[in-house]
C-alpha positions, 0 to 999 in steps of 0.5 A: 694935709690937702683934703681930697674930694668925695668925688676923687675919693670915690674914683681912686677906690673904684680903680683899685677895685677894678685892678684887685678883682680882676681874674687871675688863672691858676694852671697848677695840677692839683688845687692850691690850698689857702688856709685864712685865720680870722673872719673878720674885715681882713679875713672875710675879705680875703676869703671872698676876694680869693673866690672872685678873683681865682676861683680854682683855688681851695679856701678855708676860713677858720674862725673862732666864733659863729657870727662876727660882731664888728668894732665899726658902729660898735660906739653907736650901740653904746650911745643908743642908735643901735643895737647889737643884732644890727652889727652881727653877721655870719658866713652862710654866704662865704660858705655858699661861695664855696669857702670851707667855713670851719668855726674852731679856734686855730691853736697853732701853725707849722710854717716848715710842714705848713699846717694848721692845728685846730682846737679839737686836733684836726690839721689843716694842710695849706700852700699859703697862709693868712692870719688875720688874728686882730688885737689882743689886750696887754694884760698888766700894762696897767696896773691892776687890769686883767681879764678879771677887771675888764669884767667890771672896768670894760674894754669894750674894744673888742665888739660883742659881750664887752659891748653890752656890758658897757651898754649895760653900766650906762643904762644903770648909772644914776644921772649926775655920775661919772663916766671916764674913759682911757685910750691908750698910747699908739699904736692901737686898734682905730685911733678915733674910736675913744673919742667917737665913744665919748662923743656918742655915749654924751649925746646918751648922757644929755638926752638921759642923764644930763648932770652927767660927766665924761672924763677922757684920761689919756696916756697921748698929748694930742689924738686923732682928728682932735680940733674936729672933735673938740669943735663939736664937743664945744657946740653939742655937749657944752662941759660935758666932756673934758679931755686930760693928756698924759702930761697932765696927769692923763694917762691911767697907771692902775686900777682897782676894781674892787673900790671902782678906783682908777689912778694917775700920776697925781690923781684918783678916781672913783667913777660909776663907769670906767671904760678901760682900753689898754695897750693892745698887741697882735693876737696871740696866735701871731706872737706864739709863732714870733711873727711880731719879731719881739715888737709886739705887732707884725711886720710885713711886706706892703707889696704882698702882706707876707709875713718879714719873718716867716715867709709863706704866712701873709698878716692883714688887718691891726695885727699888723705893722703897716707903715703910714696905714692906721688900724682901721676895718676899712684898711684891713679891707684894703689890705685883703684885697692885695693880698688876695691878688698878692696871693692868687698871682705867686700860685700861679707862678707869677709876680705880684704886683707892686702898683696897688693903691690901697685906701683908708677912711675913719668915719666918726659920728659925733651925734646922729646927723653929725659926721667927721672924717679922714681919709688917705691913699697908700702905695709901697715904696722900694722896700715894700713899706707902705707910705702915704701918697702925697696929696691925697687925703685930709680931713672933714673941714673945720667950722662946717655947716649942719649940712656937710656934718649931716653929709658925712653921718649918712656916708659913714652909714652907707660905708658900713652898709656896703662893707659889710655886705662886701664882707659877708653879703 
């Protein structure tokens, strides 16, 4: 794949932001009514893309909890170069901007009356929907892991708790232990991001506790940015990190918590931290309304984000199935901010539009000062499916200096700093 320049990069993400924003003007009687579910990447974005772009139309956020903890930089806490408080934000200034926030947990939707049930009985009335519910853990995928054993044998793949508790375990372990640490099969929330985690609790692990171990158990024979990755484990960590793929008896079939012991095909292991990711879904809240369609995430139109099988409900973000696009924050970003103007246009009895550009960036920081990267552009083709824009996009070169890595540790830097103040101000 062709590498794009920054400089290209930045030029293709500043014309789509000028196409996204610009205002649209809603001549309906009475104010529209856009109900979003999820405040996180795609659904703080929509919320604020919808105020900026038509600003007569009623928003109301409903999320579950009063502050959201981001998966981007989450790795970092576990390796020591933040903390939690760091990656935590709340919705004063959605709010501000006129958005009805409403923490509560939506517990059930009426596509034909078009409401939102709330956990305490409320209903909410909207002309369009957004769900941007995330991912839920495949509870029993593997054997032996439930909610229960996440408690001992983390996830750590939704940000928050199960960070700390992770953090916590490796600050407990005695030097010489082992870490192992299980990625799933695709598709799953931020394919880089176990290998990022390795990489970064290693560089914990060799200033701290360096007789130290990570095994990587994994249910793939090959990951995302993988010769990238290994290039620098090779320079940074020595024989610290070992990565086993599924045809080598890689992929973890149970657990079991209580002996602390993980199992494949031909082996077992008995570690002093197992971060377990399993297979992952849409949120519940997707599935209970079959907006999966039985496969387990959502498909959707690319022109507009709606929903293929229930329509007046768009779907942004990891719940989703969009096409060549990976489940990233930066994607979920990028796709809010369509179907925002998606949205905004139909209210206002128009066409959306089927030209957008929508763009991803997985940032991975290998140790500080040390960055990789992939990039990619998307547009939809006739059908609405999301497909990858020849040419433009790749990854960090192999065999870089110290300082295109160091480069490219301080954009990842500076791309969280920017989202998260797009997102949440």
């Amino acid at each position: 794949m062709a590498k794009i320049s920054r400089r290209e990069f930045i030029g293709w993400s500043a014309a789509a932001a000028a196409t996204m924003l610009a205002p649209i003007r809603i001549s309906a009687q009475a104010a529209p009514r856009v109900v979003i579910i999820g405040g996180g990447f795609g659904g703080a974005t929509v919320a604020r893309t919808l105020r900026q772009v038509a600003p007569d139309i009623a928003v109301t956020l409903v999320e579950r909890d009063p502050q959201f903890v981001t998966c981007p930089l989450s790795n970092a806490v576990l390796g020591g170069l933040r903390d939690l408080s760091s990656i935590t934000f709340g919705y004063d200034v959605i709010r501000d901007e006129g958005v009805d926030v409403i923490t509560a947990e939506a517990t059930d939707v009426d596509p034909v009356a078009r409401t939102v049930r709330l956990g305490d009985g409320t209903t909410l009335d909207y002309d369009r929907l957004v769900m941007s519910p995330g991912v839920d853990m495949r509870w029993g995928a593997i054997e032996g892991y439930d909610q229960a054993a996440a408690e001992i044998m983390p996830h750590a793949w939704q940000a928050g708790p199960q960070t700390a508790l992770l953090r916590n375990q490796l600050e407990a372990m005695e030097d010489g232990g082992l870490v192992i640490i299980a990625p799933p099969t695709n598709p799953f929330r931020c394919p880089p991001g176990p290998y990022e985690r390795a990489s970064l609790i290693a560089h914990y692990l060799k200033h701290n506790k360096p007789s130290s171990k990570i095994l990587i158990l994994d249910a793939k024979e090959a990951f995302s940015k993988q010769s990238l990755f290994e290039e620098a484990w090779g320079a940074l960590y020595g024989d610290m990190i070992e990565w086993v793929p599924g045809s080598l008896s890689g992929a973890v079939i149970g657990v079991d918590p209580g002996t602390m012991t993980v199992r494949t095909d031909f082996d077992e292991y008995t570690p002093a931290v197992a971060n377990i990711i399993p297979p992952q879904q849409a949120g519940a809240i997707a599935l209970a309304l079959g907006l999966d369609d039985g496969l387990g995430f959502c498909p959707i139109d690319g022109r507009t984000f709606e929903s293929r099988v229930v329509p007046g409900i768009h779907l942004v973000g990891d719940a989703t199935i969009a096409g060549a696009m990976p489940k990233s924050g930066f994607s979920a970003n990028s796709q809010a901010k369509v179907c925002a103007r998606a949205i905004a246009a139909i209210l206002a009895g128009n066409e959306a539009s089927d030209d957008a550009v929508l763009l991803n960036t997985c940032y991975s920081a290998v140790a500080p000062d040390y960055g990789i990267s992939v990039a990619g552009a998307y547009r939809t083709d006739a059908d609405g499916t999301l497909v990858s824009i020849e040419g433009a996009g790749g990854t960090s070169p192999l065999g870089a200096s110290e300082d295109v890595r160091a480069a490219e540790f301080a954009y990842a830097e500076s791309w969280y700093e920017n989202i998260t103040e797009e997102m949440f101000g």
